[in-house]
C-alpha positions in Angstrom: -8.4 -17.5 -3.3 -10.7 -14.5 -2.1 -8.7 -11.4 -3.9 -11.7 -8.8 -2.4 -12.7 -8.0 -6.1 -16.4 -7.3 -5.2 -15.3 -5.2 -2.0 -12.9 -3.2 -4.3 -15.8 -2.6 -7.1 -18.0 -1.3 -4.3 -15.3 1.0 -3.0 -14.2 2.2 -6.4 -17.7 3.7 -7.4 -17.9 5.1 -3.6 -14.3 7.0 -4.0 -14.2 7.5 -7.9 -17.3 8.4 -8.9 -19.9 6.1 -10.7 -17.9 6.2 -13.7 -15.3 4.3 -12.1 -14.9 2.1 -15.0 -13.1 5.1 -17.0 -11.3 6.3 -14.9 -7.8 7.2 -15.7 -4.7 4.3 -15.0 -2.8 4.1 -12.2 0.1 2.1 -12.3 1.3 3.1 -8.8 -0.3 3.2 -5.5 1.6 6.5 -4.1 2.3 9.1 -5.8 6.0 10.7 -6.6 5.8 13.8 -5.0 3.7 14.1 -1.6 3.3 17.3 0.0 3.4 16.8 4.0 3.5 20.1 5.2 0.9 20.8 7.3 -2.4 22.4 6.1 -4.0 25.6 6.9 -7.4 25.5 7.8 -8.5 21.6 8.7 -12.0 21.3 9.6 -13.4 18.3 11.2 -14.6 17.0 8.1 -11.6 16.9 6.4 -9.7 14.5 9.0 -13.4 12.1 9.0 -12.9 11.9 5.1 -9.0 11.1 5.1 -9.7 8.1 8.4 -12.3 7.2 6.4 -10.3 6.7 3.1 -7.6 5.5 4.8 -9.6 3.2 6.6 -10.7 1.4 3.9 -7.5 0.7 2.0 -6.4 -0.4 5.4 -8.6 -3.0 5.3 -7.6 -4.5 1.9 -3.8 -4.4 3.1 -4.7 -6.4 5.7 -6.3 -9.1 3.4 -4.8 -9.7 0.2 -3.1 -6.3 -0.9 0.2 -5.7 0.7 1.1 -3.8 -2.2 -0.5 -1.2 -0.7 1.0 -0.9 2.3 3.4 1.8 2.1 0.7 4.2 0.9 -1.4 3.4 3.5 0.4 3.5 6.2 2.1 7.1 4.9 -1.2 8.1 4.3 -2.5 7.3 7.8 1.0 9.3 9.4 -0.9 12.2 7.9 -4.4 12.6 8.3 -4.3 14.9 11.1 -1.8 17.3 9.6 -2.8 17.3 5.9 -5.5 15.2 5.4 -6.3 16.7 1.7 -3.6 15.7 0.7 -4.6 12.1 2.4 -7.6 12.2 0.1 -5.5 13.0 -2.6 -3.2 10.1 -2.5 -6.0 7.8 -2.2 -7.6 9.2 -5.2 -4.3 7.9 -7.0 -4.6 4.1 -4.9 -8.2 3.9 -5.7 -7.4 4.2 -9.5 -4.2 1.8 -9.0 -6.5 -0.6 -7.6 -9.0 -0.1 -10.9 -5.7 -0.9 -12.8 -5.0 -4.5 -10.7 -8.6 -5.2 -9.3 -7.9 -8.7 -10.3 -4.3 -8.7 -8.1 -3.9 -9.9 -5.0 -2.0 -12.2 -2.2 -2.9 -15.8 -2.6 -2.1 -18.3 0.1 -0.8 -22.1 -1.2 2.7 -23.7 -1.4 4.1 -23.7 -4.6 7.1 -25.7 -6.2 9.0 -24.3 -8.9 7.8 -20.8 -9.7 9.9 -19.2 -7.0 12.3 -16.1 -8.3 14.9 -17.7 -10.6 12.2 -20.7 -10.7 14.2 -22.8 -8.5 12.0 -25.1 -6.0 10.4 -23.2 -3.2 10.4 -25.4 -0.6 11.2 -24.4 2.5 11.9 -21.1 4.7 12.8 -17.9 2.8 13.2 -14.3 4.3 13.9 -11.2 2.4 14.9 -7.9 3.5 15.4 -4.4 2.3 15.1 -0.7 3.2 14.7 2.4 1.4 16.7 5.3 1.4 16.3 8.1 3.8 14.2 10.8 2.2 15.1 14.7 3.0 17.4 13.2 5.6 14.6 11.6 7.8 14.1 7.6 8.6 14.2 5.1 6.5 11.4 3.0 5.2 12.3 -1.0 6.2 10.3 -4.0 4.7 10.8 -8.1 5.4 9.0 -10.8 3.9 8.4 -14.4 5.2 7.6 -17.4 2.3 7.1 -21.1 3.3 7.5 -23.4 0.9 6.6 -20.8 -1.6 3.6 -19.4 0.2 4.1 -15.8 1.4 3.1 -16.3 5.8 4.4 -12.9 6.5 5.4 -9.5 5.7 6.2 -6.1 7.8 7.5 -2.8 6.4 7.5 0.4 8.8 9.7 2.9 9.4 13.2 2.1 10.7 14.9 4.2 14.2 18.0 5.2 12.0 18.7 6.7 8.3 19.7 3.9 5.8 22.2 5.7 4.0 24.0 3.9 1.5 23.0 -0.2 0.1 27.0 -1.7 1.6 
């Protein structure tokens, strides 16, 4: 069970400063508001700092936080447009992963500790979708488990609004 503690550690004092250690909780990856409008003024440096940010969260999604998916991949829709605001949001994901440094996606089959804790054995897909924000595309999101193991999971955006849960 490698959970990229030490990488994490490394990345927090890089993004939040040696004082990592007190820095203030995050209990979310994303923040609730998120400002997309373009910026005025974006120098080259600015778009190297947010691909480099978002770069490096990247690389933990791919390994053992999909947790942090969403963010990063709104996060990398924007770093040409507004990527202070790209900086920004990983300021918050850097001190969410401070919070649950010691989280992760672990690979092994499991029996009995499912939701509900009925036994896990087998093939189980789950589904869902957010709501269309400001009118625009949804958000969708499926996860594969085999006998209790998580083998795969997806989220992107959808071609279509999902309007309503029926």
């Amino acid at each position: 069970r490698a959970l990229q503690t030490a990488y994490v550690e490394d990345r927090l004092e890089t993004n939040l400063g040696g004082d990592w250690k007190n820095a203030k909780d995050a209990w979310t990856p994303c923040p609730k508001e998120i400002d997309d409008d373009p910026e005025d003024d974006v120098q080259p440096s600015h778009i190297k700092e947010a691909q480099r940010v978002v770069g490096e969260l990247l690389w933990l999604v791919t390994r053992t936080r999909p947790d942090l998916a969403f963010t990063t991949s709104r996060m990398a829709q924007m770093v040409l447009r507004c990527p202070r605001m790209v900086v920004k949001m990983a300021a918050q994901a850097w001190r969410y992963l401070r919070t649950t440094k010691e989280e992760g996606l672990s690979f092994y089959p499991t029996r009995g500790v499912g939701w509900g804790g009925e036994d896990q054995m087998g093939l189980e897909a789950f589904s869902d979708a957010s709501f269309a924000p400001r009118g625009g595309t949804s958000v969708g999101a499926v996860m594969i488990r085999w006998n209790g193991g998580l083998m795969q999971w997806r989220a992107g955006r959808q071609p279509y609004p999902t309007l309503s849960a029926a």
